[in-house]
C-alpha positions in Angstrom: -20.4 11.4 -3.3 -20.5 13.3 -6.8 -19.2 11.3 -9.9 -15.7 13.4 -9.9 -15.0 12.5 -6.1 -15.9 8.6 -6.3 -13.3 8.5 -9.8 -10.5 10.2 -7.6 -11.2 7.9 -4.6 -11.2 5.1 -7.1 -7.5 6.1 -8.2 -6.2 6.5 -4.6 -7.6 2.9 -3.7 -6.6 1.4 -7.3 -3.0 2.9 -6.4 -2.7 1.6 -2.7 -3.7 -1.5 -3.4 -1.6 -2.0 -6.8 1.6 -1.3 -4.2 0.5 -4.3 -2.3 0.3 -6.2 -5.0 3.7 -5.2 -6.0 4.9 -5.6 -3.1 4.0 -9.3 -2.4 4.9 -10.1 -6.0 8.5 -8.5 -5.7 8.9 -10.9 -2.1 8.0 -13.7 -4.4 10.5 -13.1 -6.5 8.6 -12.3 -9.9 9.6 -9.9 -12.8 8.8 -6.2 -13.4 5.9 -7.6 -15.5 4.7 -10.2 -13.0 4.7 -7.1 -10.5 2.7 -5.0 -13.0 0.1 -7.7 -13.4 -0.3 -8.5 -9.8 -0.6 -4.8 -8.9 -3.1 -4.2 -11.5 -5.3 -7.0 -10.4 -4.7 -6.6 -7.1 -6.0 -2.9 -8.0 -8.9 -3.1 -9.3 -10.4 -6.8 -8.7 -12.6 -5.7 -6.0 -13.9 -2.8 -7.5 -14.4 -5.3 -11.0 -16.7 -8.3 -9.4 -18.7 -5.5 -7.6 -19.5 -3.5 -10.7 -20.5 -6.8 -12.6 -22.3 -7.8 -10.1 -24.2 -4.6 -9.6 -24.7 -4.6 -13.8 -22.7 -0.9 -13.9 -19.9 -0.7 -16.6 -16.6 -1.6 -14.9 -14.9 1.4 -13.7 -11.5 1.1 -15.3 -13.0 -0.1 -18.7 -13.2 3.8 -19.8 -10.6 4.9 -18.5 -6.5 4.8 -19.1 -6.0 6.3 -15.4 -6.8 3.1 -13.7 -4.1 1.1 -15.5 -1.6 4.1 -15.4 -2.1 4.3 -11.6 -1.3 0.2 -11.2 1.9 0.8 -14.0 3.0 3.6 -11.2 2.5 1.9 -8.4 4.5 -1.0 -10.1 7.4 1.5 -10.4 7.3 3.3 -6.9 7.9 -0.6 -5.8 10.5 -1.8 -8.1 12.6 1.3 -8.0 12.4 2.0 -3.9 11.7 -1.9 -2.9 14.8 -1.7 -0.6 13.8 1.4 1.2 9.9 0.5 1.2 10.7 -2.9 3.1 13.0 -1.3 5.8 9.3 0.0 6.6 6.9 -1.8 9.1 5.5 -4.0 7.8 4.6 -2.1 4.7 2.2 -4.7 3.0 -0.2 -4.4 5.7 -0.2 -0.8 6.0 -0.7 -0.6 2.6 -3.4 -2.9 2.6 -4.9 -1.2 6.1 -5.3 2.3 3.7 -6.9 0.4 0.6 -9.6 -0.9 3.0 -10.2 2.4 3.9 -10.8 3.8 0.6 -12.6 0.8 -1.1 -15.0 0.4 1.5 -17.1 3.5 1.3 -16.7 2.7 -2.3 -18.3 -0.1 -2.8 -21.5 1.0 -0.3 -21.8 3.9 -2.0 -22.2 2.6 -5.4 -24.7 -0.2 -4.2 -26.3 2.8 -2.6 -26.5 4.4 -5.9 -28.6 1.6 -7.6 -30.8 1.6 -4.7 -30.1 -1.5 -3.2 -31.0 -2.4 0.3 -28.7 -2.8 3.6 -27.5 -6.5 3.2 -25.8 -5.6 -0.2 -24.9 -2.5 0.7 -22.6 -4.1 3.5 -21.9 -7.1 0.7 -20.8 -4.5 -1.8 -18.1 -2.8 0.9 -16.7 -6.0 2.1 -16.1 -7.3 -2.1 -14.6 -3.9 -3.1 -12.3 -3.5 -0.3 -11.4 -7.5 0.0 -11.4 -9.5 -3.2 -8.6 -7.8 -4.9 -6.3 -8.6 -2.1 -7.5 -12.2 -2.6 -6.8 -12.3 -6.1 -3.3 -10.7 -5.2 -2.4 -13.9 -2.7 -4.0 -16.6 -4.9 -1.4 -14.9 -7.8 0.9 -15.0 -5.5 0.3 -18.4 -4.0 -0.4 -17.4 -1.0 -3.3 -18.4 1.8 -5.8 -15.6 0.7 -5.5 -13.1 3.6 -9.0 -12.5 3.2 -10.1 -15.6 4.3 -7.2 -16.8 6.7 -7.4 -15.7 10.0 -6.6 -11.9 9.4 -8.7 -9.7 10.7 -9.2 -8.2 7.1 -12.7 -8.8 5.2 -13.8 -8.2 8.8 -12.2 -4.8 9.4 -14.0 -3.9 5.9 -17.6 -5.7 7.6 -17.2 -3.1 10.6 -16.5 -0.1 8.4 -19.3 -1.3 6.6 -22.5 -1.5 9.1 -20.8 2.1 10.4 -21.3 3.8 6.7 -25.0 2.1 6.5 -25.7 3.2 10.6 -24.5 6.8 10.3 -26.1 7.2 7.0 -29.4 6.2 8.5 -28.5 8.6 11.2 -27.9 11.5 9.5 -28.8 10.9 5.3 -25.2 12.4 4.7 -23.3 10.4 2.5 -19.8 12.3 3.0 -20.3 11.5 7.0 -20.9 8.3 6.2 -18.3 8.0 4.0 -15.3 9.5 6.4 -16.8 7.5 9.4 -17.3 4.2 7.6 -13.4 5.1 6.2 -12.3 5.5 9.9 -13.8 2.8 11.2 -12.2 0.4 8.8 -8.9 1.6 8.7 -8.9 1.4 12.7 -10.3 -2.0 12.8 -7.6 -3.3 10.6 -4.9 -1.3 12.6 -5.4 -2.8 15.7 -5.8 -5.9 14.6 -2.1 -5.4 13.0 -1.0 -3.9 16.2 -2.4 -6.1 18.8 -2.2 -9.2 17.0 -5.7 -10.4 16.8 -6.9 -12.8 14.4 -10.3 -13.5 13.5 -12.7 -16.7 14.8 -11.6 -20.0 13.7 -13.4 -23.1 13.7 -12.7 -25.6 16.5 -14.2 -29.0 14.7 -12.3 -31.9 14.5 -10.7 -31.8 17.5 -8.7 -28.5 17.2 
């Protein structure tokens, strides 16, 4: 993906998930500004812990659209909140699309510093995942993440698709849509059908 497509992806993701984060913090019951900060986190956490850990400069660093999108998102939420949560279930929807975007996001910049599979799949499951964990530990909330919803996992799938059909066909916009599919339907019928990822049977459960 050239430079000017990845920053526009980047700003869709940034936004969808900022209205998650927005949304959850409005349910809790904090203020415009509470909102703004969970949205913005929620945002671009993901996208921050893969860039340090990849040693790139941080995406949003540079550039005012990042925090703009968030202080948007923030607004969309508190100005239609009543309307938004006559939706179905509208967090997770909103969540289902950020995975969708983040995903072939984080592969790709991996990608782009040459690293190998393993991080490549590590890089799209941390983009698409961790600012929705930041968002619920904010929030108070079990991380989603990491509590039964099929979540990190529907970012997994999407994953080993982008790193398969790129090893297919060396086209990194194929990858890119298919890995995007992939996740977003993963997390979709997992929403839909009620599944819930493996749990741990130990002491006695």
């Amino acid at each position: 993906m050239t430079p000017h497509a990845v920053a526009a992806f980047d700003l869709v993701a940034v936004f969808v998930f900022a209205i998650s984060g927005a949304l959850l913090a409005g349910r809790k019951g904090l203020d415009l500004f509470g909102m703004f900060v969970c949205a913005f986190f929620t945002g671009v956490g993901g996208g921050t812990i893969r860039d340090v850990l990849l040693d790139r400069t941080v995406f949003w660093l540079a550039d005012g659209r990042y925090l703009a999108a968030a202080a948007l998102a923030t607004a969309a939420v508190f100005l239609a909140g009543e309307r938004v949560e006559r939706l179905n279930r509208p967090l997770g929807w909103a969540d289902a699309a950020g995975l969708a975007v983040a995903t072939p996001l984080g592969v790709a910049a991996a990608r782009g510093v040459g690293a190998e599979w393993p991080i490549l799949l590590a890089m799209g499951v941390i983009t698409a995942s961790f600012g929705g964990v930041i968002r619920d530990v904010l929030c108070r909330e079990p991380p989603m993440a990491l509590h039964r919803e099929v979540y990190a996992t529907a970012a997994l799938g999407g994953a080993v698709v982008n790193v398969l059909v790129y090893a297919l066909t060396e086209g990194r916009w194929a990858a890119a849509l298919a890995c995007a599919a992939a996740t977003f339907a993963i997390r979709a019928a997992a929403m839909v059908r009620g599944w819930e990822a493996p749990r741990w049977r130990g002491f006695g459960k």
